[in-house]
N, C-alpha and C positions, 0 to 999 in steps of 0.2 A: 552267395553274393558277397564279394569284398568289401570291409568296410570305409568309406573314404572321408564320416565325417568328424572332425576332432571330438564332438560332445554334442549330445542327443538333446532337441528344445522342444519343447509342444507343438510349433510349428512345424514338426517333420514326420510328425505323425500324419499318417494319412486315411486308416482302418483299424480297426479294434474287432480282435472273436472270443465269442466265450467259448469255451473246452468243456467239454464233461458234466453239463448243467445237472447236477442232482441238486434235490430238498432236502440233502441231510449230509454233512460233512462228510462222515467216513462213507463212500460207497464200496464197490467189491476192490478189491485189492490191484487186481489187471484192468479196467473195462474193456481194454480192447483184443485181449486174449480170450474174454469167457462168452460163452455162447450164451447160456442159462443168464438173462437177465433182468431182473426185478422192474416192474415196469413205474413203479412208485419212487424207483431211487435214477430212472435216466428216462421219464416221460417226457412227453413236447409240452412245455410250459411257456409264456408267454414271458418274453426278459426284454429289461432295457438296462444301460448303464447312465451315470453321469461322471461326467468329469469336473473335478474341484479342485481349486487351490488348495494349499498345506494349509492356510488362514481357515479354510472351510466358504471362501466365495466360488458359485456355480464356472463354470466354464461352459461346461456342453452338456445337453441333454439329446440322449440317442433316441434315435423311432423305436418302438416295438418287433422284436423278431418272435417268431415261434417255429421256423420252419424243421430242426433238427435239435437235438442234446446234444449229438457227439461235438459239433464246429457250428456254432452258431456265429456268422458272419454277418456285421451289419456295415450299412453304409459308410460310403466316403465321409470323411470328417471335411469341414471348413477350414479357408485358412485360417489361421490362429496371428493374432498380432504380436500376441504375448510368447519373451523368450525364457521361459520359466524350465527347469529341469528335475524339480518334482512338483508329479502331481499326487492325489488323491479319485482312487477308482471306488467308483460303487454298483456293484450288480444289483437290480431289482430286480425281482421276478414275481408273477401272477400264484397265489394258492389256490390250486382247483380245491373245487367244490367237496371232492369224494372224500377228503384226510380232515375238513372242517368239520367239529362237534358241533358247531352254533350254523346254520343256515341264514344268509342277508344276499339281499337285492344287491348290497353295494358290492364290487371287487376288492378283493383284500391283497393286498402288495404289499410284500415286505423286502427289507435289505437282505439278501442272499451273502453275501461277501463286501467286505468292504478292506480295498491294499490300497495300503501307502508306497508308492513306485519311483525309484530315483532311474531313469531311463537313461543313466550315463554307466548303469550298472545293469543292465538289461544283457542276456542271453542270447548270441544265435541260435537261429534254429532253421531248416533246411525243408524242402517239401519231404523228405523219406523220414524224416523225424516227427513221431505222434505224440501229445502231451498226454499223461497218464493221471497225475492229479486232477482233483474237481474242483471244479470251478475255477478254471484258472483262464486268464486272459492270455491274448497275445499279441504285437503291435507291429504291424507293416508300416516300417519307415523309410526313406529316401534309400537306407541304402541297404534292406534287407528288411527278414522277419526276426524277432525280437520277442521274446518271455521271460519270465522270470530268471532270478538265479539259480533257486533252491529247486525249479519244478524237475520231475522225472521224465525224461525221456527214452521211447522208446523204439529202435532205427528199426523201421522197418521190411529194410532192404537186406539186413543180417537175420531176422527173424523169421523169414519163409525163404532164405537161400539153400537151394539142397545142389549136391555133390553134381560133378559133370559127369556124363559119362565117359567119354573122350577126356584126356592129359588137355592141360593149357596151352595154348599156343605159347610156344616161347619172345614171340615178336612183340619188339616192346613200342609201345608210342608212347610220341615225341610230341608235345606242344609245341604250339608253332608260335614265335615269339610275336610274330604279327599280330596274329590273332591278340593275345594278353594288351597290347597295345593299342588294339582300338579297342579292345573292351575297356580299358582305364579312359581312350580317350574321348570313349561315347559317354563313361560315368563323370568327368569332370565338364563334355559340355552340358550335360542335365546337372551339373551341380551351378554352372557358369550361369545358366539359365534359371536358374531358383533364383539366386543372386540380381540379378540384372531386373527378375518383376519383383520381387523384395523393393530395389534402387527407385523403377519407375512409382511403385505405389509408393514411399516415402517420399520421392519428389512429388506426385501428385497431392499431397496430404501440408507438403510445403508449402505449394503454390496456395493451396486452399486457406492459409493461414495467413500468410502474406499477405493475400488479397481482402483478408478481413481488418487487418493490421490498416491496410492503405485507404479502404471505407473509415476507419474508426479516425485516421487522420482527414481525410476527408471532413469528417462532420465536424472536428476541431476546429480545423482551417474555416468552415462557415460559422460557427459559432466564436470564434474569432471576431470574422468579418461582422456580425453583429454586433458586438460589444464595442469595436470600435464607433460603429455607425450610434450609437446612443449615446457613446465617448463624445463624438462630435456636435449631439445635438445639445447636450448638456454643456459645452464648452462655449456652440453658439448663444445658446441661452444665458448661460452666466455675463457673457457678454454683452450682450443688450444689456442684463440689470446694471454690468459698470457702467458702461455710456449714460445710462438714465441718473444712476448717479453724481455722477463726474456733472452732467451739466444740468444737475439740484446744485453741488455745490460750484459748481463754477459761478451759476448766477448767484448764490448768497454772497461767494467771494467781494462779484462786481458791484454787489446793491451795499457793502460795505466799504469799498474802494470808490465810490462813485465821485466822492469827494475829492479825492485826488488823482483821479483820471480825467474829471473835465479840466482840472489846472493843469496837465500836462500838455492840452492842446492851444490851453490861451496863452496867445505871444503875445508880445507888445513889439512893435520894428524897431522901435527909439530905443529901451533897452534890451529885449532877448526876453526869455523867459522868466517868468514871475517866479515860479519854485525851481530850485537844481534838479536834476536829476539824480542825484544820488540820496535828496532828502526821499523824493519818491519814490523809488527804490528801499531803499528804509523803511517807507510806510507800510509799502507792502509785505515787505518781510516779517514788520511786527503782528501783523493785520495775520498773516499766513502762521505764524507761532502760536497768537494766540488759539485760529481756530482747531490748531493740532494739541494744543491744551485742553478746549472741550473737548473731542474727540477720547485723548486721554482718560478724562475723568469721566466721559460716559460710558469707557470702556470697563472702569474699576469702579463703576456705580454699585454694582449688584455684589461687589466682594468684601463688604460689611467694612472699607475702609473709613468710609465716612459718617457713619452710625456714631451718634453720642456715648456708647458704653464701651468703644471698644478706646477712644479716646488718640488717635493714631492725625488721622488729618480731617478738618473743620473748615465746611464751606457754610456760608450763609449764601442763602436765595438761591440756589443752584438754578433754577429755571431761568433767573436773570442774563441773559450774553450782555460780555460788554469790556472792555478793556480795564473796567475796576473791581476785573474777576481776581487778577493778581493781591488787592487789597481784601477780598474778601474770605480767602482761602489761609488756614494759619497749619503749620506742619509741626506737632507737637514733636516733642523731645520722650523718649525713651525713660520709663520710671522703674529706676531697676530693681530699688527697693521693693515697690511693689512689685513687682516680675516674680523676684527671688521666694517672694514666699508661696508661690507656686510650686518650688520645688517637690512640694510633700503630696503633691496632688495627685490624682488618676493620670495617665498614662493618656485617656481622651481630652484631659481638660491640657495639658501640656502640646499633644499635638495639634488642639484647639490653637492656641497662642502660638504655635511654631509658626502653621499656612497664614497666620494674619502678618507676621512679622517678615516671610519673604516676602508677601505682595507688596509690603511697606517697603520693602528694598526694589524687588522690582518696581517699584511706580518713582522713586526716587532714581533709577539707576537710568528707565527710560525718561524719564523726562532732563537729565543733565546731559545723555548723551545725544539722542535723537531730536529734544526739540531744543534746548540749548547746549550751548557748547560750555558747561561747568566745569572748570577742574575740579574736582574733588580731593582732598587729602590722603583719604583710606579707599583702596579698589573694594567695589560691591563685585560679589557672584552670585547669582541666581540657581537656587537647586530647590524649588521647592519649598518643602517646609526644612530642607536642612544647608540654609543660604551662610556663605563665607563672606566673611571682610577682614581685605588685608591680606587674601589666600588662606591664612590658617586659625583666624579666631571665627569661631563658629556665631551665629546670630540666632538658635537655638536650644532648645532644654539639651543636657546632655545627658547619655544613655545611662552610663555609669557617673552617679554624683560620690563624686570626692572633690577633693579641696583643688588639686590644676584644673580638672576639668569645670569647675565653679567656675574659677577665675580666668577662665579663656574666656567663657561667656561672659564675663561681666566687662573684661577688655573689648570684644566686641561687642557693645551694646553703645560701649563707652564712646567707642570708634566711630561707629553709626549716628552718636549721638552728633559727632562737629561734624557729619558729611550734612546734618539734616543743619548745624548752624550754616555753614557754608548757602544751601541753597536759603535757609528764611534774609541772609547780606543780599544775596541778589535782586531777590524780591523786591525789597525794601530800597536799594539802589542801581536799580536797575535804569 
């Protein structure tokens, strides 16, 4: 059989035989020449093979034959998925009882042979060709039979051919180019044909995957829809608590305002109305300042601003509302002196005094921006425990002490210090 494929894969194997099964390497020199032979070196033994990867992972395990030593033929193999071009063969076979010194119940199997086979380097071999080594395999693949390199072969179409008695015919034949022709072109549609269930199983193993791809989005897409749906009930609920809010403070607003919402409806005809409208207007904006100043400081209640040791900003009566919250609150001034001798200190007690010194900034930076409109001298920026004024003088310990870096800090504390005068002028003239 011509060979038509470029390189021999485990998938083109089709059958595997054993040759010459003896229990002992060297048997007789010919076996298939000698008549006299030794029933102990080509008995009917009981064999199977496996097939394994070069790694040493299983591939295939054959059934049990026993039916002959000389060609022991076992079944068709499986497709194979894997396109591997060396394997690992191993022959087992049964040790009868009669060559055992130790007699047991159990069967004793051992490795017969075991060939390492690169099937890209595999042997023709033809039905008149017999294999003469022992124990040797052979492999029917797509596009013929196939053995070893190294095995002996012996044709046995030259070895019992004897003389004619009659001269040859001189008549010579001719192949007929036909015939060569369909024979290539019956061997390419069964190669066409391997190819195309190859195509459809790989497509079917795609679709199979795809289809699990599309479930797995599937359950996203619902788990999606879920997260949304508690997305929204958490959204409607937050909702409700503003509304319940808003109109807690809307009435505190009015029970504050009540004062000068009943003078904005009493008229008088003779003159017009008793207050402007822009005084009330006014009222309520101070009325609405103030309550975003407690707001404010109930925000930075819990951030040790207003604690006596930290010594930063001092309200008396905090529980008091009242519009002589302004008189009661005093915004101390930055003591650098004392600051400075902190230098020498742990690394915690520094970052201590940094977080207290940006909240001091930020509670000064919100409240000139968002609830009054303060100019300020020096710009505040908010970073934390490592807050700027002025953009480049720092408002905390600095990492490396030396002598500039001292004195940026002590510039901005400096700085900090007239933003804090700035806001106690307000206060006070407001």
């Amino acid at each position: 059989m011509v060979r038509y494929l470029l390189s021999h894969r485990v998938r083109h194997v089709k059958s595997i035989a054993i040759h010459n099964i003896s229990l002992i390497k060297k048997g007789i020199s010919n076996p298939i020449k000698s008549n006299e032979i030794n029933t102990n070196l080509f008995m009917t033994v009981p064999c199977f093979f496996i097939v394994e990867t070069l790694d040493g992972d299983c591939i295939y395990i054959s059934e049990v034959q026993s039916y002959s030593s000389r060609c022991l033929q076992f079944n068709e193999l499986p497709n194979f998925d894997c396109s591997l071009s060396g394997i690992n063969l191993k022959i087992v076979c049964k040790l009868p009882s009669e060559i055992l010194t130790i007699t047991s119940k159990k069967d004793t199997w051992c490795i017969l042979k075991e060939i390492v086979i690169d099937l890209n380097r595999l042997r023709p071999i033809t039905d008149k060709d017999a294999i003469q080594s022992v124990n040797m395999p052979s492999f029917e693949l797509c596009d013929g039979i196939y053995t070893l390199a190294n095995v002996k072969l012996l044709n046995l179409h030259n070895s019992t051919k004897r003389g004619h008695i009659r001269s040859k015919s001189s008549m010579k034949i001719k192949e007929v180019s036909s015939f060569n022709s369909l024979l290539k072109l019956n061997k390419a549609l069964d190669y066409n044909k391997q190819i195309n269930e190859e195509k459809q199983e790989f497509a079917n193993r795609s679709e199979s995957l795809i289809g699990n791809v599309d479930k797995k989005e599937m359950w996203n897409i619902q788990e999606l829809k879920m997260y949304i749906k508690q997305i929204k009930e958490s959204i409607e609920k937050k909702n409700s608590i503003r509304e319940h809010l808003e109109e807690v403070l809307g009435a505190n607003l009015n029970s504050r305002v009540i004062s000068t919402s009943s003078m904005e409806n009493e008229v008088d005809y003779d003159y017009g109305n008793k207050s402007s409208k822009l005084i009330h207007i006014n009222n309520r904006l101070r009325i609405f300042n103030l309550l975003r100043f407690e707001q404010l400081i109930n925000i930075f209640y819990y951030s040790k601003l207003f604690e006596s040791n930290t010594k930063l900003i001092t309200i008396r009566d905090f529980t008091v509302s009242g519009e002589n919250l302004y008189d009661r609150i005093h915004f101390h001034l930055l003591d650098t002196k004392k600051i400075l001798k902190l230098l020498n200190h742990s690394n915690e007690d520094k970052n201590y005094i940094n977080i207290h010194l940006g909240y001091y900034l930020l509670f000064v930076n919100l409240l000139t921006t968002t609830i009054w409109n303060i100019p300020m001298p020096y710009q505040m920026k908010y970073v934390g425990n490592r807050s700027l004024i002025n953009r480049n003088y720092p408002l905390y310990f600095p990492e490396m002490i030396n002598e500039s870096n001292v004195d940026s800090f002590v510039k901005g504390m400096s700085f900090f210090n007239k933003n804090i005068i700035q806001v106690r002028q307000y206060l006070k003239y407001r």
